[in-house]
C-alpha positions in Angstrom: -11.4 26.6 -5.8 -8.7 29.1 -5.9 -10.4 31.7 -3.9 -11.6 29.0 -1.4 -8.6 29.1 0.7 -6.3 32.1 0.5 -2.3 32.6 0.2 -2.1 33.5 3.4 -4.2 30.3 5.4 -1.7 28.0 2.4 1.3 29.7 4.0 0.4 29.4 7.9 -0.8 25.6 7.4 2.4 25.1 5.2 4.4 26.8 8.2 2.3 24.8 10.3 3.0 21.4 8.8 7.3 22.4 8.4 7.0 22.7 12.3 5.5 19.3 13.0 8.0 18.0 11.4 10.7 19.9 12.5 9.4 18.7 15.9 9.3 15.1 15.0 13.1 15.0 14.3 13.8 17.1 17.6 11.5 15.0 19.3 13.0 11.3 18.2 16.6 12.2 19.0 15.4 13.4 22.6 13.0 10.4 23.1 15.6 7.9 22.0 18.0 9.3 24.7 15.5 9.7 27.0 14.4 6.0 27.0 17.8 4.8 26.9 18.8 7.1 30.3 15.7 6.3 32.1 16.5 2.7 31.8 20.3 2.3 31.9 21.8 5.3 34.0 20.8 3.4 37.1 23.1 0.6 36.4 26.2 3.2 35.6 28.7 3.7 38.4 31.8 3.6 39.2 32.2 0.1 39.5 30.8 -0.7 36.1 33.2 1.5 34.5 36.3 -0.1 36.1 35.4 -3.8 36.7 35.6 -6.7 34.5 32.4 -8.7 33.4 31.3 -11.5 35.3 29.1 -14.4 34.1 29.3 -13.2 30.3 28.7 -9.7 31.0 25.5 -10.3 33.3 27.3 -9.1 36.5 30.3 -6.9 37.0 31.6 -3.6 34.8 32.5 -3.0 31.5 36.0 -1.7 31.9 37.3 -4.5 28.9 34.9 -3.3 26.3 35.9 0.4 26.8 39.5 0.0 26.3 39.1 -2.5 23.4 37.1 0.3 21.8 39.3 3.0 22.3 42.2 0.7 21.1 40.6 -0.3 17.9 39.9 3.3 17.0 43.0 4.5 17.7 44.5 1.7 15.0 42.1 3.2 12.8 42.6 6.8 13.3 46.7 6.3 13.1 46.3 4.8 10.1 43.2 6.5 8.0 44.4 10.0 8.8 48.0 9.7 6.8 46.5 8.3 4.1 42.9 10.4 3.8 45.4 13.6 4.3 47.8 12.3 1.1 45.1 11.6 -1.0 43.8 14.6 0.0 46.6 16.8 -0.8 47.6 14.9 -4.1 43.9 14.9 -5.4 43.6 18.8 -5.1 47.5 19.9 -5.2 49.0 17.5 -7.6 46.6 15.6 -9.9 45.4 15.9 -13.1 41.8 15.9 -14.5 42.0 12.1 -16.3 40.2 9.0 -16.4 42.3 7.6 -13.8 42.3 10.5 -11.0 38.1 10.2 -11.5 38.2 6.4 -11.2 40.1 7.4 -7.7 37.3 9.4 -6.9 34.7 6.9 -7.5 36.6 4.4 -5.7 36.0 6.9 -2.7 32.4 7.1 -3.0 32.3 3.3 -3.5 33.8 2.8 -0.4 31.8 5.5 1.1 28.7 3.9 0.5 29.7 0.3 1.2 28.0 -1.6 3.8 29.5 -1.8 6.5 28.7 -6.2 7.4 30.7 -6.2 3.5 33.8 -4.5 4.7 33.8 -6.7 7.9 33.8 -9.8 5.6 36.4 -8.3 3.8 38.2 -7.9 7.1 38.1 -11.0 7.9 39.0 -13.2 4.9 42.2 -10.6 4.2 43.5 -9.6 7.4 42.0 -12.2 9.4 42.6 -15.3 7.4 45.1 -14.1 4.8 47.6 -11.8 6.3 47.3 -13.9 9.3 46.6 -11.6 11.8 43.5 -13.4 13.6 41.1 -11.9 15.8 42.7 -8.8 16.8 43.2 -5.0 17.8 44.9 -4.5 14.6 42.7 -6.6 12.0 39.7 -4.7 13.6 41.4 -1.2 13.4 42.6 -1.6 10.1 39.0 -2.5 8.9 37.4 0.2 11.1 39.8 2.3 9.0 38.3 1.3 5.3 35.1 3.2 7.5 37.0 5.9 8.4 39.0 6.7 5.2 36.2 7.9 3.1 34.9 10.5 5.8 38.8 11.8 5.8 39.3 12.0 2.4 36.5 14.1 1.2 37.0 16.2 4.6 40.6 17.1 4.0 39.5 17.2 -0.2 36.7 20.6 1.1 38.9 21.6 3.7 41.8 22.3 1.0 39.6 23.7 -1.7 38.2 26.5 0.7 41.5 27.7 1.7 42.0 31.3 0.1 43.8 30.7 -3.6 45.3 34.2 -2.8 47.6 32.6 0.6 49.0 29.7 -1.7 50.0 32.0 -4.5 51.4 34.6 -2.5 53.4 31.7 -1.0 54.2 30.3 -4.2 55.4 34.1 -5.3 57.4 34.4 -2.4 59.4 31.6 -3.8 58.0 29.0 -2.0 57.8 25.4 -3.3 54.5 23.6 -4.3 55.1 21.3 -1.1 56.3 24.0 1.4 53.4 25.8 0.4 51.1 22.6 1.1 53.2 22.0 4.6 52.8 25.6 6.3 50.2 27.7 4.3 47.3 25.0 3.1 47.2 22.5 5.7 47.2 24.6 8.9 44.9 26.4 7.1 42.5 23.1 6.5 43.5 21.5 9.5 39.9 23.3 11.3 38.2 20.8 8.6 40.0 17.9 8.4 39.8 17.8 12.4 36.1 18.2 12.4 35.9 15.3 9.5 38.4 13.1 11.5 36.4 13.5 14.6 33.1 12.8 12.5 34.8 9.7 11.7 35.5 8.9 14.9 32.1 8.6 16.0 31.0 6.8 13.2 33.3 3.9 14.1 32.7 3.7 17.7 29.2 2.4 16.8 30.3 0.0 14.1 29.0 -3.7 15.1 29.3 -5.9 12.2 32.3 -5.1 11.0 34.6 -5.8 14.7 31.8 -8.8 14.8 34.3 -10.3 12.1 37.5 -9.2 13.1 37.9 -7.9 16.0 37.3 -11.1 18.3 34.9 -11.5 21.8 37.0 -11.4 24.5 36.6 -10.3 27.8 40.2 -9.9 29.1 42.0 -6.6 28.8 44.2 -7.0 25.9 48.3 -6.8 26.0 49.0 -6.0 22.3 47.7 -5.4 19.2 47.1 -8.8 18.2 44.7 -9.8 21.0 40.9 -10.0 20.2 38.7 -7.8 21.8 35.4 -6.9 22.2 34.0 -3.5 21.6 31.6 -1.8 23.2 28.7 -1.8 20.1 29.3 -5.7 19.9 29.0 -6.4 23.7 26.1 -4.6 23.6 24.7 -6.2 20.7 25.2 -10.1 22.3 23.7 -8.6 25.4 20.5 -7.8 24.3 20.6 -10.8 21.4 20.9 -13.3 23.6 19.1 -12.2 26.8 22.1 -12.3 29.1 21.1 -9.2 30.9 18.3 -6.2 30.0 20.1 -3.8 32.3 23.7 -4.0 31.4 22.8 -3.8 27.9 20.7 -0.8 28.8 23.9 0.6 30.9 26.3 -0.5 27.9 24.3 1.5 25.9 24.0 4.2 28.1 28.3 4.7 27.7 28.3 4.3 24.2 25.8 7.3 23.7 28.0 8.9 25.9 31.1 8.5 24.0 29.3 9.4 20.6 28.0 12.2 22.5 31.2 13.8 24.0 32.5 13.5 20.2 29.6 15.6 18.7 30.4 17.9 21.6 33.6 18.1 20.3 33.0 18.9 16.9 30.7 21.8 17.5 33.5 23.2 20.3 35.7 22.8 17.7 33.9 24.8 15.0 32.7 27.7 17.7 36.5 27.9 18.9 38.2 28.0 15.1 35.1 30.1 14.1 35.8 32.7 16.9 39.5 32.6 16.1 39.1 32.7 12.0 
């Protein structure tokens, strides 16, 4: 059997079979998008952008469930940054190796890997019911942030560790202190990483569904503070097409979302190209 088929006809159908499937996961992406353009950029104007639904979203724009969005992430980008940057910077500058600083880093992946309909729950019995906050900007930020925290933490956590020992000893030689060295040598440094994670982040929660489903609200109307309810692009969306109000605004809805997401992968690889041109 061996000299049935040669080396070289197992490499080229090997080769062969590696670009198939290379072309199936170039091909989905592109069909996906494709499919959603061809049936929602028709619906996308200027109007839809800036108006208000009408009739539960089956007429008018969308204008309520774009700023809800961008309000919720903000909540959850002001607050997940501070703390994924300090336990960052205190799990690679300032910790030990003990039982407890590993049971921190576990706790990370744990959260990491939770599903995402179990932090909403969460949301909602502790800072909805419990703290009292309702249906809200800020309940629906801070658990869009429990999303976010992971992605910032073990961002910041690489970004740190590849910055050059020699810079933060030189520093430390100089007469530097730990923290001064931290402040203006390692985190400008790391700050090309920890934006790209941060950004990462970003576009992760702008497509979360279940977890504003429980704490962010449904409302229609443009928000005036933090604790209003909102509703969010991804859950508009989602009660669009779930209960048949209207194929083409969903399709349209849809259509904005991948083009937020899309701007913010943009982002990421202008980022790297520009810090990797300037390294």
């Amino acid at each position: 059997m061996k000299g049935i088929i040669s080396r070289n006809t197992i490499d080229k159908i090997a080769t062969l079979m590696l670009w198939i499937l290379s072309g199936a996961v170039l091909f989905l992406p592109i069909y996906i998008i494709w499919y959603i353009l061809t049936n929602g950029a028709g619906v996308v104007n200027l109007s839809f952008l800036l108006e208000s639904p009408r009739l539960s979203g089956a007429e008018g724009g969308i204008f309520p469930a774009i700023v809800g969005t961008l309000a919720l992430v903000t909540v959850a980008i002001l607050t997940a940054v501070p703390l994924g940057m300090g336990a960052a910077i205190y799990l690679t500058s300032y910790a030990p190796d003990n039982a407890f600083i590993r049971l921190i880093n576990f706790s990370v992946e744990i959260l990491a890997g939770t599903p995402s309909v179990v932090i909403g729950l969460f949301g909602y019995a502790f800072l909805v019911i419990y703290l009292g906050f309702g249906f809200s900007i800020l309940a629906g930020g801070l658990s869009l942030m429990f999303m976010i925290l992971p992605w910032t933490v073990r961002a910041s956590e690489e970004a740190i560790k590849r910055v050059s020992k020699e810079l933060s000893e030189g520093s430390l030689a100089l007469g530097a202190t730990r923290w001064q060295t931290i402040r203006h040598v390692v985190i400008p440094s790391a700050m090309p990483g920890i934006t790209t994670g941060v950004i990462l982040g970003i576009g992760k929660a702008i497509g979360e569904t279940a977890v504003i489903m429980y704490t962010a609200g449904s409302s229609l109307l443009l928000p005036r503070s933090i604790f209003d309810p909102v509703r969010a692009l991804p859950y508009h969306l989602y009660i669009l097409a779930s209960e048949g109000i209207s194929e083409k605004m969903s399709y349209g809805t849809a259509v904005v979302l991948l083009g937020m997401i899309l701007v913010i992968n943009l982002l990421v690889v202008a980022l790297q190209h520009h810090f990797g041109i300037n390294k």
